[in-house]
N, C-alpha and C positions, 0 to 999 in steps of 0.2 A: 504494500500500500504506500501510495506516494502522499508526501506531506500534506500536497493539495488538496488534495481527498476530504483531509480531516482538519485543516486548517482553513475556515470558511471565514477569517478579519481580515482576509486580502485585499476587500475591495471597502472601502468606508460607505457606508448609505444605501449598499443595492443587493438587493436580495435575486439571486441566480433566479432564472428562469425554470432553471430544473425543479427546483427549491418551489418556487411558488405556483408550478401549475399542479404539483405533489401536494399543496396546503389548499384546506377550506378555512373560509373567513378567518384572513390572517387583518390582523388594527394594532396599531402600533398608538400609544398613546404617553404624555409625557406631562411634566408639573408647568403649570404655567408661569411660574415663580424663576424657574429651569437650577433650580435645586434639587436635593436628594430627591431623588419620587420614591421610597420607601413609603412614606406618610401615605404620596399619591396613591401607592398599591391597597394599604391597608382601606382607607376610605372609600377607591374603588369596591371591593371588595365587600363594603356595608352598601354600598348604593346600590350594586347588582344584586344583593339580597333581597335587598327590600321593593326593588324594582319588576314589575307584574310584562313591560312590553307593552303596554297600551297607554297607561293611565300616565300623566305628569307626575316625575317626582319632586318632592319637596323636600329639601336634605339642605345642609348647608353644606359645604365643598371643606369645611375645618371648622374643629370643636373650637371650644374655648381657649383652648391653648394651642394649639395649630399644628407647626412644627417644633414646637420648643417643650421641650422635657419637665416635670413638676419635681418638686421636692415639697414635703410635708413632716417640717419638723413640729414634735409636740410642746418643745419648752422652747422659753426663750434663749437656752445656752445654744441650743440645737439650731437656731432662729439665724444664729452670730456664729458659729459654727460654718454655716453653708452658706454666711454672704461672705467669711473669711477665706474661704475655698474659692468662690468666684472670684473674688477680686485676686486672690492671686494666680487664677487661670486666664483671666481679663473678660471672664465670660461677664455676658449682659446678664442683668434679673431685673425681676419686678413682685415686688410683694404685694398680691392680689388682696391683703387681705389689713395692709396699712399698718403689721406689728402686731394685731389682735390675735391673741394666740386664746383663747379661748373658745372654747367647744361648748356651742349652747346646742339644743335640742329645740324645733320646731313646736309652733303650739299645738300642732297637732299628734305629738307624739304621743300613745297611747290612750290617744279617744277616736281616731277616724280607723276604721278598718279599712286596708286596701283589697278587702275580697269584699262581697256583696252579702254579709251573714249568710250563706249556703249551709250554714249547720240549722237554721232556725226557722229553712225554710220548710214547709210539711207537703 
């Protein structure tokens, strides 16, 4: 077997003819940012989930944090901790939550059931 064979990055951008009358529905897609597309794939991936082929979807294209990674420390040593580590990586951050490190619980916790009482029903 000659290297040609099996070394198919010879040519940058064109996919052999041999190669693509052998493929069905070949799509090449990319990050529109033209950063990692890891992110792209994963997201991809919840939108073909949820996507039926007919109907519109309504998805946002990135969470609340997008491409950047979270960190959740619980004290505030842990807080100073991982801004002392970004700063001395030079990484960016942003404290979503202003220094409040405190863990409160919704009013609703433990009076709204998220099931429909299905035990109560006769």
């Amino acid at each position: 077997m000659r290297s040609k064979e099996f070394i198919v990055e010879k040519t940058v951008g064109k996919i052999s003819q041999r190669a693509q009358k052998a493929s069905v529905g070949i799509n090449t897609y990319g990050d529109h940012e033209r950063m990692d597309s890891t992110y792209t794939a994963y997201r991809m991936g919840l939108a073909m989930a949820c996507a039926n082929g007919c109907d519109p979807l309504v998805m946002d294209y990135k969470s609340w944090y997008g491409k950047k990674k979270t960190v959740h420390p619980y004290t505030p040593l842990e807080q100073e901790m991982f801004k002392q580590a970004a700063e001395a990586m030079g990484a960016d951050y942003k404290d979503i939550n202003h220094g409040n490190m405190a863990s409160e619980e919704l009013e609703t916790t433990n009076t709204v059931s998220p099931i429909n009482n299905w035990m109560n029903k006769k």
